[in-house]
Backbone bond lengths (Angstrom), bond angles and torsions (degrees), N, CA, C in turn:
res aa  C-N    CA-C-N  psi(-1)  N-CA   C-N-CA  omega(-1)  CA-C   N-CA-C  phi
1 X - - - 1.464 - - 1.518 111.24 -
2 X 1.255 107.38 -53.17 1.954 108.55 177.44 1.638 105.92 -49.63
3 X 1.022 126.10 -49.62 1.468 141.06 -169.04 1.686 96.88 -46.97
4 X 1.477 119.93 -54.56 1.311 104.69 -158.80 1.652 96.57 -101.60
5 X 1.120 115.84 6.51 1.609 107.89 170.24 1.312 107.82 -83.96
6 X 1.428 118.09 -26.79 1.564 110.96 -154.96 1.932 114.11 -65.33
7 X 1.798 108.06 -18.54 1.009 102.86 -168.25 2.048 109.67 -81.93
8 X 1.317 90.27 10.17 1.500 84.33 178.99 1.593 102.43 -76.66
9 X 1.443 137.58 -10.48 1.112 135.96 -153.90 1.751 87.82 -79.88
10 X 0.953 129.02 -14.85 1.902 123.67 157.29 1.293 108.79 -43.26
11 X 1.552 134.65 -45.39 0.890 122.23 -150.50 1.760 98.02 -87.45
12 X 1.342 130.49 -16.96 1.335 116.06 164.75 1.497 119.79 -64.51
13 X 1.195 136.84 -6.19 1.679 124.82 -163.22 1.588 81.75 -72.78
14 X 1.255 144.23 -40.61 1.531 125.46 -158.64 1.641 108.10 -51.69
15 X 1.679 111.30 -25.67 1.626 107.69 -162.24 1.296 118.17 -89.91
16 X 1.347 109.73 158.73 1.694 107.22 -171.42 1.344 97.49 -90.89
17 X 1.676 88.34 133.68 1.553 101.44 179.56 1.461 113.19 -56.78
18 X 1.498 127.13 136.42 1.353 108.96 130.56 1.150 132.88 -133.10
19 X 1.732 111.97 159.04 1.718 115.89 -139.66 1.548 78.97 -127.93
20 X 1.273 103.13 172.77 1.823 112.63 166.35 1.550 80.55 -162.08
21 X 1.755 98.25 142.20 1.158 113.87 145.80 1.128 146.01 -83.36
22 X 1.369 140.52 133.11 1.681 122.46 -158.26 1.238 74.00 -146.86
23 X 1.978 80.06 139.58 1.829 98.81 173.46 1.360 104.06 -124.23
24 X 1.450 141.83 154.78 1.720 160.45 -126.55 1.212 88.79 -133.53
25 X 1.267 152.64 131.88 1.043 138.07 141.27 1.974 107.15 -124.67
26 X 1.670 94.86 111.51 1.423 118.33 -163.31 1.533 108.61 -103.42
27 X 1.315 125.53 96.04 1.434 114.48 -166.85 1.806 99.95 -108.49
28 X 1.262 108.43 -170.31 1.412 122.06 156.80 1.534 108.84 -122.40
29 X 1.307 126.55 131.77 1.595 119.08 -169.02 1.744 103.60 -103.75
30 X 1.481 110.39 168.36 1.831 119.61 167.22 1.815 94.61 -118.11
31 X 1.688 77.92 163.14 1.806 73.89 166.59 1.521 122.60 -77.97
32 X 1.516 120.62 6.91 1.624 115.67 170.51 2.070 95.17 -75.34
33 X 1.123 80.98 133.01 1.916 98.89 178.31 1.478 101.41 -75.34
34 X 1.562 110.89 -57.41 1.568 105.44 -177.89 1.444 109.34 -49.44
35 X 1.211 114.46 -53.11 1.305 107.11 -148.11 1.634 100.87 -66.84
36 X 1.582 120.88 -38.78 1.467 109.49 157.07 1.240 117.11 -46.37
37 X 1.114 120.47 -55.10 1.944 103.57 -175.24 1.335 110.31 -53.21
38 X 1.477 122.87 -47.63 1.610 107.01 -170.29 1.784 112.86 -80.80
39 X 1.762 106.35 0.96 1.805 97.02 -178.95 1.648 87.44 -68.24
40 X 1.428 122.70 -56.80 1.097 160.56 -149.19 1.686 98.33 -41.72
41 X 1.466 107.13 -57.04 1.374 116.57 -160.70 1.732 82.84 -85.04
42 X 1.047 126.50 -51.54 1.265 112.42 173.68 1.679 131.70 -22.21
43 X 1.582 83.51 -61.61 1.713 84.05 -174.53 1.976 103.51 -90.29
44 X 1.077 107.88 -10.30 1.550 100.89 142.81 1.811 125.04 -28.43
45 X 1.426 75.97 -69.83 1.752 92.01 -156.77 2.185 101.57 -59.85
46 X 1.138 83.97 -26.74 1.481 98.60 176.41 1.312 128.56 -64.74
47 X 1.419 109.67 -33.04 1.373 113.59 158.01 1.452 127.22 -86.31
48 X 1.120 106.52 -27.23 1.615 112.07 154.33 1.460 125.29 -54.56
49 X 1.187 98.04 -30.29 1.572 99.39 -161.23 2.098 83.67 -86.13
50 X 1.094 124.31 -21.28 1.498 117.67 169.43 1.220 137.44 -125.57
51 X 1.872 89.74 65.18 1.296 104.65 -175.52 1.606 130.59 104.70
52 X 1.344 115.75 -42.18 1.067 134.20 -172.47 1.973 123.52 -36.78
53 X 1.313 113.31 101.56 1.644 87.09 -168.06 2.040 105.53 -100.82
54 X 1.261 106.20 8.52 1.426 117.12 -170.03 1.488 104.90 -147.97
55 X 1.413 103.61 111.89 2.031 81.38 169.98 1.369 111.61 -143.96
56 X 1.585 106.32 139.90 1.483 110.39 -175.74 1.033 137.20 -109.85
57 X 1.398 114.94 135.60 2.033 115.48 -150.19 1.412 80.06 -85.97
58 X 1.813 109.72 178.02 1.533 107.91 178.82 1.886 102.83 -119.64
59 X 0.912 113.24 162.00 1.611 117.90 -162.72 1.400 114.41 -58.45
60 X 1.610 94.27 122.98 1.578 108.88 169.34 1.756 108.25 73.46
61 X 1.564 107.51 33.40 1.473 115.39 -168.75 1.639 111.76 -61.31
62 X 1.578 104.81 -19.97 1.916 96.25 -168.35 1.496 112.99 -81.88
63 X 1.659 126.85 9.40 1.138 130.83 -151.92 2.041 95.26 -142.24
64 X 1.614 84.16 166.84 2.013 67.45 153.29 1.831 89.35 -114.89
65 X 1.407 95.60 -174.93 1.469 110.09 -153.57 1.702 110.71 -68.53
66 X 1.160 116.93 89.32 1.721 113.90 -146.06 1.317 95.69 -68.13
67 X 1.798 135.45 -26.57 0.904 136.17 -151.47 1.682 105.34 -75.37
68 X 1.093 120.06 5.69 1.468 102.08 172.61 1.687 122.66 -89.82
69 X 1.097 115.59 13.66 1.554 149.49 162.37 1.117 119.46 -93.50
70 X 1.649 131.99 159.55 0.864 122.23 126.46 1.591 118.96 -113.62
71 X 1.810 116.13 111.45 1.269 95.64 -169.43 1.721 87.04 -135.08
72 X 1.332 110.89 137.76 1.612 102.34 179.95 1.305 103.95 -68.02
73 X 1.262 145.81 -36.07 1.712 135.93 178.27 1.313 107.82 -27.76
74 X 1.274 117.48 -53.94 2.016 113.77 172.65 0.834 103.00 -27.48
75 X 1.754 135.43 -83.02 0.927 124.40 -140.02 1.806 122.91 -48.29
76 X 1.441 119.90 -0.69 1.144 133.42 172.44 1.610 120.35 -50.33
77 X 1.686 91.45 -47.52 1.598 100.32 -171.97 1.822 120.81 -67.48
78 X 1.493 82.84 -11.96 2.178 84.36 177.13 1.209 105.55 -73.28
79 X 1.370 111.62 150.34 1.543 129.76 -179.47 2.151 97.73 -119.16
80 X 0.921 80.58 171.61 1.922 103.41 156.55 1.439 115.69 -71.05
81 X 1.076 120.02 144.35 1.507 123.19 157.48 1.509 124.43 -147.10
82 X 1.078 138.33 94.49 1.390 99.23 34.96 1.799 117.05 -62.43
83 X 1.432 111.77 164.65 1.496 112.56 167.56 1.852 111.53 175.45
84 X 1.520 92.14 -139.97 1.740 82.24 -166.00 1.559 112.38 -87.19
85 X 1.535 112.63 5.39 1.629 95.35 165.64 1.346 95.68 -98.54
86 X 1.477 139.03 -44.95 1.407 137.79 -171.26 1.854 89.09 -8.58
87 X 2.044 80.15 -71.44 1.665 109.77 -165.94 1.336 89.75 -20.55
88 X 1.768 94.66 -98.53 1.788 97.96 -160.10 1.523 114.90 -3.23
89 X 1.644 106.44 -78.97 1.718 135.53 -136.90 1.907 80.22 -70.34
90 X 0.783 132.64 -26.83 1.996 131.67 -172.35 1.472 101.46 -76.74
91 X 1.386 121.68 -26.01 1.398 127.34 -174.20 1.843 84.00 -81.05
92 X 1.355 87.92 -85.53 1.672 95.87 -173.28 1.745 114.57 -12.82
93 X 1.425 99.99 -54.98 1.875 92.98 -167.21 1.579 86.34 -73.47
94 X 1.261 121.46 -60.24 1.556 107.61 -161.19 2.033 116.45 -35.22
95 X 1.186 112.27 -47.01 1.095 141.97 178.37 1.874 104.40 -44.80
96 X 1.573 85.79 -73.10 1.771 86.38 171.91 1.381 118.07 -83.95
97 X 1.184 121.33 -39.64 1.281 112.52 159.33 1.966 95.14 112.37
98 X 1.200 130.12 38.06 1.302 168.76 118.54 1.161 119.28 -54.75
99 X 1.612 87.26 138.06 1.876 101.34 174.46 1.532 110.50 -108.57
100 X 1.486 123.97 127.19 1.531 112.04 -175.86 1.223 106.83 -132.97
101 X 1.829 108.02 156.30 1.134 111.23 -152.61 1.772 80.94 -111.28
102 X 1.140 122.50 156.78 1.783 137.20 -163.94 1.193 125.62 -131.04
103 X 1.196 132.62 82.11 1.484 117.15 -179.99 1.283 118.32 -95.42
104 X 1.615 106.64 140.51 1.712 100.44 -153.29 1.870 90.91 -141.52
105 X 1.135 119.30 176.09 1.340 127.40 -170.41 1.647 88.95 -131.39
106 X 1.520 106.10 103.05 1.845 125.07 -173.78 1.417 108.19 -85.82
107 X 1.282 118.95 118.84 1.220 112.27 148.11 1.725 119.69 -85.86
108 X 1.585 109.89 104.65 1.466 106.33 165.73 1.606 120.61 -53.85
109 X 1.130 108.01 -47.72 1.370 121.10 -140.29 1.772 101.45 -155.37
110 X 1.707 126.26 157.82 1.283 108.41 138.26 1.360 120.37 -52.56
111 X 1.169 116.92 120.20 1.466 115.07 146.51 1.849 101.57 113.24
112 X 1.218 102.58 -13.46 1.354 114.55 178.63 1.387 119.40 -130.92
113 X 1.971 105.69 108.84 1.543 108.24 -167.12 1.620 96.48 -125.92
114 X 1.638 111.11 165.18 1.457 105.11 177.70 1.386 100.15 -150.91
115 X 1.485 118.48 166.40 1.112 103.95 178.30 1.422 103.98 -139.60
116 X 1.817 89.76 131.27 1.235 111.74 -144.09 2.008 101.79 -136.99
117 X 1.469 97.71 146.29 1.347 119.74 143.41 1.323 160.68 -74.10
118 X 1.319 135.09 68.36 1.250 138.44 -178.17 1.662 127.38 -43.30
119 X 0.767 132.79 124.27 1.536 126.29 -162.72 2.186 100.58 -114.02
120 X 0.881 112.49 136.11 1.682 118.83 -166.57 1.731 119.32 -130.49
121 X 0.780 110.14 105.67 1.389 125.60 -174.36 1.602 112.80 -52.87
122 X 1.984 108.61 145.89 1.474 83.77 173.95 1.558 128.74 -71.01
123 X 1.323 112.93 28.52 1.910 99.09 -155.35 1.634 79.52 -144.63
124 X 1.699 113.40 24.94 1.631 109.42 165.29 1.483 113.08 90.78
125 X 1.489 113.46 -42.40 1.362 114.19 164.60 1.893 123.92 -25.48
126 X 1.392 106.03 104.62 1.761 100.46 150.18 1.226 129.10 -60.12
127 X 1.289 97.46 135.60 1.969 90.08 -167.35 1.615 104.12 -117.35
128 X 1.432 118.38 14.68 1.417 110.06 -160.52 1.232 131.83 129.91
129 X 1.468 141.37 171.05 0.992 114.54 162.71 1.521 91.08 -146.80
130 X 2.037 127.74 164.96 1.106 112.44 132.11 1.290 129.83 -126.02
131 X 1.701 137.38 163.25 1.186 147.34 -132.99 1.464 92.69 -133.73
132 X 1.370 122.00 116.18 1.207 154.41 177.47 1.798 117.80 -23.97
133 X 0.724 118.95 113.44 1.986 104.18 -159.52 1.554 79.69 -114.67
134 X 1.102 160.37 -67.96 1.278 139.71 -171.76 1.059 121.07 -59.80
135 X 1.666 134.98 119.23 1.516 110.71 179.97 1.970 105.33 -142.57
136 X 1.659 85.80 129.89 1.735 90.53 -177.75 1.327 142.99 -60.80
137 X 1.108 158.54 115.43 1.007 144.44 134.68 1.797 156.29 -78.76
138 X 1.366 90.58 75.65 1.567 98.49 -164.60 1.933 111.39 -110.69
139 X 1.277 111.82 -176.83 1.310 99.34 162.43 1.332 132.62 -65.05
140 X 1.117 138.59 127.67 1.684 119.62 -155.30 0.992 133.56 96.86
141 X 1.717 122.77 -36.35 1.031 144.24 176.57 1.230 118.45 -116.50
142 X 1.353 131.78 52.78 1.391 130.83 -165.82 1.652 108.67 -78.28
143 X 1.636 129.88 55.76 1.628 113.17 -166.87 1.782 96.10 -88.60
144 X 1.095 120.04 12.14 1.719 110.24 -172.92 1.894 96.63 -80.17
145 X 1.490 106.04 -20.46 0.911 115.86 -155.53 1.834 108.19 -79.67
146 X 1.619 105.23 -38.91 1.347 128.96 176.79 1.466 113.89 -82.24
147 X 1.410 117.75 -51.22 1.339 124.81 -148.86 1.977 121.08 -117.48
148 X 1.127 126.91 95.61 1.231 130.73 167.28 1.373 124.98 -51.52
149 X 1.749 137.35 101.47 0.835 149.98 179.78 1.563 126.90 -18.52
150 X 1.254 103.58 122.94 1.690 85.25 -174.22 1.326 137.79 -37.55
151 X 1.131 104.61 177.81 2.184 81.17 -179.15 1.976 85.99 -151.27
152 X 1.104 128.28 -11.44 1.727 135.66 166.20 1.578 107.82 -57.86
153 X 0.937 128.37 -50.70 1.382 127.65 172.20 1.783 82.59 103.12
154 X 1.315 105.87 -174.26 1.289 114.75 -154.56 1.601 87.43 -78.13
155 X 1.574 119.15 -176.89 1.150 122.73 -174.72 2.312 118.90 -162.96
156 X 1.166 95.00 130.52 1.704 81.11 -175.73 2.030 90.43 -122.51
157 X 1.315 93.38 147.03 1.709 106.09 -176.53 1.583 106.55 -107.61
158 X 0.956 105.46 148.50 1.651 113.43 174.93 1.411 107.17 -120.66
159 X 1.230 98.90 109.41 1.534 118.40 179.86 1.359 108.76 -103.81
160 X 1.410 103.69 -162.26 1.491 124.38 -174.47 1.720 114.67 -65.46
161 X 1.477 96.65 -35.49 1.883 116.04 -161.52 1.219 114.46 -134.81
162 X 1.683 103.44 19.50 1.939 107.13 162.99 1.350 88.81 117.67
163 X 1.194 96.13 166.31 1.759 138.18 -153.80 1.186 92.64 -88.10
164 X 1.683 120.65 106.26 1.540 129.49 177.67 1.565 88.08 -93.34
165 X 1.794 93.39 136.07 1.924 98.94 150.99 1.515 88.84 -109.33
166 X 1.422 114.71 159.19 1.606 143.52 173.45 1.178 102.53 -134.06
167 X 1.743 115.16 138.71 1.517 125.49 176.06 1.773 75.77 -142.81
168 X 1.523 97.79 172.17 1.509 118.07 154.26 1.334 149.68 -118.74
169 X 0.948 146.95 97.25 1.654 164.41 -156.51 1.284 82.90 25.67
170 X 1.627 148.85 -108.09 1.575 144.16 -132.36 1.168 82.93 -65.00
171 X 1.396 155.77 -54.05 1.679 126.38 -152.66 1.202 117.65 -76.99
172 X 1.623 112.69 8.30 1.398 124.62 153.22 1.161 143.64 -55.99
173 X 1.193 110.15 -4.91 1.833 142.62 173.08 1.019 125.77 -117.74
174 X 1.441 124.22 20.50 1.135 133.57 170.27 1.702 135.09 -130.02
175 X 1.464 114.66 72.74 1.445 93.62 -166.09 1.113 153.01 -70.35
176 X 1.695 107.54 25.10 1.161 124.94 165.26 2.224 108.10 -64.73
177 X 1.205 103.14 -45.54 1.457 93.38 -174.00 1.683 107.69 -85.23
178 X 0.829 112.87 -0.28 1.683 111.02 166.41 1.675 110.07 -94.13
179 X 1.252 120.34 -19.38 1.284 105.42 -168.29 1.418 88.77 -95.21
180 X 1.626 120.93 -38.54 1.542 123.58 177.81 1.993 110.94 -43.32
181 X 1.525 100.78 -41.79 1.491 96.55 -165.93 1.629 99.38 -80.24
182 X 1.413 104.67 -25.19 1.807 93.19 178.70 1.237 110.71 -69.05
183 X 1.157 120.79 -37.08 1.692 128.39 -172.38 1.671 104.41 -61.67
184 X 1.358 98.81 -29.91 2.219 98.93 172.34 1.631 111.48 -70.48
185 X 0.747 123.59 -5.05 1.367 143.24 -160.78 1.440 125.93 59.76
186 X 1.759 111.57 68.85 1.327 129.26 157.35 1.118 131.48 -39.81
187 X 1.584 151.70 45.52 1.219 128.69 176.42 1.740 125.41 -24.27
188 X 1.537 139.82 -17.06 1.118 133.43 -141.81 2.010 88.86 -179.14
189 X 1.094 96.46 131.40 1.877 113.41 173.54 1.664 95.12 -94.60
190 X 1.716 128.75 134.20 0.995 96.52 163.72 1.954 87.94 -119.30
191 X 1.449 126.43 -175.18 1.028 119.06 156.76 1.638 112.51 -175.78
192 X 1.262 91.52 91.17 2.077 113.72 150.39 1.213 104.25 -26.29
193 X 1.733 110.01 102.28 1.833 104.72 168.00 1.536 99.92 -119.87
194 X 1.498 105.91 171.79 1.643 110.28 154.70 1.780 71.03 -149.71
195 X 1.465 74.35 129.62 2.120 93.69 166.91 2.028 95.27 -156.38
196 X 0.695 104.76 158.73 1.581 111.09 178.59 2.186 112.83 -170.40
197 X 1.097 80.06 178.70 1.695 93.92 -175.63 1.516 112.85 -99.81
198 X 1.258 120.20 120.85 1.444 130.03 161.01 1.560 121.16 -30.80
199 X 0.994 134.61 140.51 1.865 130.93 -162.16 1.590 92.20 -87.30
200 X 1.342 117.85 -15.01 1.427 100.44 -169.88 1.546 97.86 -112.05
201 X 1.591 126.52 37.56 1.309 118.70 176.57 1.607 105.74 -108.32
202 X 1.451 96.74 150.16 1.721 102.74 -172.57 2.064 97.97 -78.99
203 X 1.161 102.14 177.81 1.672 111.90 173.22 1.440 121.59 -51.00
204 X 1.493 101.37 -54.95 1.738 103.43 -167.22 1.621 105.44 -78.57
205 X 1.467 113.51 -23.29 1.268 108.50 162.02 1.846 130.87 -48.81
206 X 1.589 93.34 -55.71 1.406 114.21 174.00 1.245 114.45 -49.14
207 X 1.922 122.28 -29.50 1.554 135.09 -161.20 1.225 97.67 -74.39
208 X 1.603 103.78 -50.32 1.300 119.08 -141.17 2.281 97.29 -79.68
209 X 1.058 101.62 -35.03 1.697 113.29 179.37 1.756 90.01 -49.56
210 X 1.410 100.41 -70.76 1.228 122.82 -137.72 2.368 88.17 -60.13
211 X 1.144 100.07 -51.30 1.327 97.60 177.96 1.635 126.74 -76.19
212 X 1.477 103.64 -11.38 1.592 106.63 147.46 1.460 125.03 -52.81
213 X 1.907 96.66 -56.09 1.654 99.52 173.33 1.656 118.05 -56.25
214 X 1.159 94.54 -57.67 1.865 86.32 -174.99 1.357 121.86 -61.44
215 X 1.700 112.45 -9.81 1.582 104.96 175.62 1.258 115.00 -68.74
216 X 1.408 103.24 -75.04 1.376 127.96 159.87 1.856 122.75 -3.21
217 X 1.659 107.07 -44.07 1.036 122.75 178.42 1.924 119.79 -83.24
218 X 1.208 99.50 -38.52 1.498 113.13 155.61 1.366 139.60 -63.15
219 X 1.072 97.28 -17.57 1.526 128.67 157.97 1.063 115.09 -72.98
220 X 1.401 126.60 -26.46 1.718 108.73 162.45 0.839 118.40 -98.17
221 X 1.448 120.62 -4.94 2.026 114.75 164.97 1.317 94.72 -68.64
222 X 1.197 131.05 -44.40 1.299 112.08 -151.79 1.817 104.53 -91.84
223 X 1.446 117.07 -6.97 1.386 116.52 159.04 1.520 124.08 -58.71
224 X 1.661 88.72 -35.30 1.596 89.21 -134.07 1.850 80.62 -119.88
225 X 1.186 117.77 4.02 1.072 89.56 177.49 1.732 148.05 75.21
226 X 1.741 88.46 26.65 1.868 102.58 -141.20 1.809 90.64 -145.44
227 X 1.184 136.52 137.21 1.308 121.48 148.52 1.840 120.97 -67.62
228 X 1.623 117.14 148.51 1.130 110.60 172.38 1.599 111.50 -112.48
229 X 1.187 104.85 167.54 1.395 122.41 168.61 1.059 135.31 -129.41
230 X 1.796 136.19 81.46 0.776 133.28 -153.08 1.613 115.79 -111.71
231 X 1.310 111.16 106.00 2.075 124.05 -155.13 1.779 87.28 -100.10
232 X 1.628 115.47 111.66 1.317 121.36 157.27 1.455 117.99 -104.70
233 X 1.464 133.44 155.11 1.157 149.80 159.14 1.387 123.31 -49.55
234 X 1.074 145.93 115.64 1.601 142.63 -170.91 2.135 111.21 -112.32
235 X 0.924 132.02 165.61 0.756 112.80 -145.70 1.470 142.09 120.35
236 X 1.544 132.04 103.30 1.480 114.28 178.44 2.127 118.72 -104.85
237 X 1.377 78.77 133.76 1.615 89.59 -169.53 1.670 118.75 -126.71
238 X 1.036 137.83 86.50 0.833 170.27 -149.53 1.439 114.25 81.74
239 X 1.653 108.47 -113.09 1.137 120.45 146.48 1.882 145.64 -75.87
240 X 1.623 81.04 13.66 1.655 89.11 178.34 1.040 104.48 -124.00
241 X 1.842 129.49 146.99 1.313 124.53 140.04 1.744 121.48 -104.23
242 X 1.339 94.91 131.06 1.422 110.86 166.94 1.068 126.85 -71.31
243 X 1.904 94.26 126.93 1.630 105.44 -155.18 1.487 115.56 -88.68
244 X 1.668 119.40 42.38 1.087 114.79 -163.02 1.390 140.14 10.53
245 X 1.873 106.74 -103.93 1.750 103.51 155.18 1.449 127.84 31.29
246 X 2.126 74.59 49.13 1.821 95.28 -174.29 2.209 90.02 -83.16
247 X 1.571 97.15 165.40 1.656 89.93 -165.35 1.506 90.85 -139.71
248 X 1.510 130.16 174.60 1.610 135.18 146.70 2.128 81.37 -120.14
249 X 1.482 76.60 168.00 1.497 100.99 -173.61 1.860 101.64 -137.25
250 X 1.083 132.44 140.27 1.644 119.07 163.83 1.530 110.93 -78.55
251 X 1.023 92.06 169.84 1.206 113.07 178.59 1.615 116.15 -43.70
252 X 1.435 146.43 -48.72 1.136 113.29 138.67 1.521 138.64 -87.61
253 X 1.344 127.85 63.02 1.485 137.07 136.00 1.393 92.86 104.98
254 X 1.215 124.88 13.53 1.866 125.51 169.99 1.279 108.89 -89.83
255 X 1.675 106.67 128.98 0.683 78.97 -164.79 1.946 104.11 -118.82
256 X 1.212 112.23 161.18 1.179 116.28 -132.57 1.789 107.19 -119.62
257 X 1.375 111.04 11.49 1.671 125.34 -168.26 1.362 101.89 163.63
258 X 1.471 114.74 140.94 1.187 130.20 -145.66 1.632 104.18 -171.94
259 X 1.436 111.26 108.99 1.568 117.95 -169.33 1.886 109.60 -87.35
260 X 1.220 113.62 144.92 1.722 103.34 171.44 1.580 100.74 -34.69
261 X 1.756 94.78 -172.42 1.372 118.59 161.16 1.563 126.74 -105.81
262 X 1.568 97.47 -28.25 1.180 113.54 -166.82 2.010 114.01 -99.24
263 X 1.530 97.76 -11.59 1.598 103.48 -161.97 1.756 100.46 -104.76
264 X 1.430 98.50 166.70 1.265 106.24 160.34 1.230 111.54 -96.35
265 X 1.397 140.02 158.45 1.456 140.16 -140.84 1.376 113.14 -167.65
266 X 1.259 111.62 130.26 1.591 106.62 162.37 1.369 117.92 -141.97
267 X 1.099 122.93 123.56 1.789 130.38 -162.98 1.266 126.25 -136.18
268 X 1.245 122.57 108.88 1.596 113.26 148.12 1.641 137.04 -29.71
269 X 0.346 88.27 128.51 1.853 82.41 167.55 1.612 115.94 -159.60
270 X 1.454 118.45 110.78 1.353 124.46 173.35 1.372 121.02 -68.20
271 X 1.679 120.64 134.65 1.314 122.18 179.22 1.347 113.88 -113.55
272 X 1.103 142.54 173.28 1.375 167.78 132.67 1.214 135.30 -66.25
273 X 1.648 124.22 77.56 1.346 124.57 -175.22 1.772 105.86 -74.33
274 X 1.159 101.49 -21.90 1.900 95.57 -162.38 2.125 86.83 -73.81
275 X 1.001 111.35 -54.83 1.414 114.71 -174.92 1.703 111.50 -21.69
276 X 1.654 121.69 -15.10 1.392 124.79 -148.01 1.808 83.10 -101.35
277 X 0.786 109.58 -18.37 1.409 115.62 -163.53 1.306 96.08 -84.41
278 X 1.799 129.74 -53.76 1.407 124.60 -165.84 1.646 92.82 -82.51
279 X 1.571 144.47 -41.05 0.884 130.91 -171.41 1.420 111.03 -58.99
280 X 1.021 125.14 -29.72 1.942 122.66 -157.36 1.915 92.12 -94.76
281 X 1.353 113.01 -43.71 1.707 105.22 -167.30 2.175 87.91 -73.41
282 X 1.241 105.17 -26.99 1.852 90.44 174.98 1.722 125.29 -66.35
283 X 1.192 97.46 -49.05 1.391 119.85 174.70 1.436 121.26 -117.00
284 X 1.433 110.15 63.88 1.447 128.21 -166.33 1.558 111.32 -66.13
285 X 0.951 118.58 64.04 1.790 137.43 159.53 1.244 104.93 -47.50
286 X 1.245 118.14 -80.85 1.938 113.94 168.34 1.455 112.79 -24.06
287 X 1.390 111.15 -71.52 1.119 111.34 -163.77 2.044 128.73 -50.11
288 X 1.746 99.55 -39.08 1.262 120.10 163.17 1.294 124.50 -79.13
289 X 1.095 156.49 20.72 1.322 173.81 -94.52 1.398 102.30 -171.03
290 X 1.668 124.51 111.02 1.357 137.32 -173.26 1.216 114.28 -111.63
291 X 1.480 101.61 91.44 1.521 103.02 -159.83 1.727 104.79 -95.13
292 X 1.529 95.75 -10.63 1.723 92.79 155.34 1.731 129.89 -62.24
293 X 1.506 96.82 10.35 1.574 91.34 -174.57 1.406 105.92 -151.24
294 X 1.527 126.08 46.61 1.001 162.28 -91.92 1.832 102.30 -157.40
295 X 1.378 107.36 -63.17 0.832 116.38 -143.61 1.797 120.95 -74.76
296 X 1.566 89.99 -6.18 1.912 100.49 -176.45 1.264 88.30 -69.67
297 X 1.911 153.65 -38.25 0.667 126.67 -152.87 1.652 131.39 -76.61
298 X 1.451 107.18 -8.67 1.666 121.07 165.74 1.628 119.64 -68.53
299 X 1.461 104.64 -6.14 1.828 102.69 168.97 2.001 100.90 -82.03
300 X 1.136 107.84 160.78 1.319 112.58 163.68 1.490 125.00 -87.96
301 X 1.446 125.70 -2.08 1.281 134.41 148.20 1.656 102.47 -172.44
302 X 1.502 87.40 160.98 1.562 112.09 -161.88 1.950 102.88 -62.74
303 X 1.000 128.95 -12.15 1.596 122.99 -149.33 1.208 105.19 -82.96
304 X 1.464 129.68 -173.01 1.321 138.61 -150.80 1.164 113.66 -81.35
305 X 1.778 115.19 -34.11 1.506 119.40 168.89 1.244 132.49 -51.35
């Protein structure tokens, strides 16, 4: 059956392409905050300056990753958001004329923090933000400890150069919130991670993580019909190093750019929004989708209780 559909893909050359450029920006951070904000805006300006019409910082970039502690002093480093990086990063895009995606450590409230994404228009405009609804708790990763679950529900922005969805590093394993943000009408997955490898893990271990994550993530282009972009942190900070080998994928799950592990990085990479259109009417997943039978999946397991 695929075989004799594929030649309908003739009938797209009539449409006007559209492409967006998205640039990675993969750093390694210190605990000076400034000096992350100004590497940050640096390699900003760098992808702007080649091309870049969207670019995405990677999670919790102004800090190093405090969450592998639990020490209440962190909680120092959250700001407001809106607030004074919004500020900055709203100048910055207005300036270049870029849309950027922000991951910031929010203070709502005393006592109530989240960790969240700001999304920034090219003409400076704040457009929103969303606040992390999956959140880990492992060794290393202590964020249950920092961060209160989103409460926005998932979220897609309309910018200058198409309909960004944003999730954050753990809701990366779940394809309930990728298929949720495609279903808002996502042109583009984006997702701010810091994930890395334990100092005491052997190689094939490290392979085997690292190619869980990127499957997993290709799996929602090819669900959902969407290219992703997934921008990680590189870098070793305490006892972890970050396995950079931040990637975009097209629209079906190829993937198409692929950052070291070991470097800091900054990249262009052009996508294909029209491509979402021939992938989904080829391999119509949307379309077959029985959402009348749907509904076991809101229990937390299938058993008798």
């Amino acid at each position: 059956m695929r075989d004799s559909m594929w030649p309908l893909k003739d009938n797209y050359k009539h449409m006007k392409e559209k492409r967006v450029k998205i640039g990675l920006v993969q750093l390694s951070c210190s605990a000076d905050t400034d000096q992350n904000l100004e590497k940050t805006k640096l390699a900003i300006r760098k992808a702007a300056s080649e091309g870049a019409q969207v670019v995405c910082l990677q999670e919790l970039f102004r800090s190093l990753y405090f969450c592998d502690l639990e020490n209440y002093e962190n909680f120092a480093l959250a700001e407001k958001i809106p607030g004074p990086s919004t500020e900055t990063f709203s100048a910055l895009a207005k300036e270049l004329e870029v849309v950027l995606v922000v991951s910031l450590f929010e203070k709502r409230a005393e006592g109530i923090y989240h960790n969240t994404t700001a999304v920034i228009d090219a003409d400076g405009k704040y457009l929103g933000k969303y606040r992390k609804m999956h959140i880990p708790d492992d060794p290393g990763f202590y964020e249950k400890f920092y961060f209160t679950p989103g409460d926005l529900g998932y979220k897609v922005f309309s910018t200058r150069f198409g309909k960004l969805g944003v999730l954050i590093c753990w809701d990366q394993w779940y394809p309930e919130a990728a298929r949720i943000t495609s279903l808002m009408g996502a042109e583009i997955l984006f997702y701010p991670t810091a994930i890395g490898w334990h100092e005491s893990q052997d190689a094939d271990t490290n392979e085997e993580q690292y190619q869980a994550w990127q499957t997993i993530q290709k799996s929602h282009a090819v669900a959902n019909g969407v290219p992703v972009v997934a921008v990680n942190r590189t870098g070793i900070e305490g006892e972890l190093q970050f396995w950079g080998g931040s990637f975009v994928t097209n629209a079906f799950g190829k993937v198409i750019y692929q950052a070291p592990h070991l470097e800091e990085n900054v990249e262009v990479v052009e996508v294909s929004l029209t491509q979402s259109d021939r992938y989904r009417t080829h391999w119509p997943f949307l379309r077959d989708r029985r959402i009348d039978s749907y509904d076991p999946i809101l229990k937390r397991f299938l058993d008798e209780d």
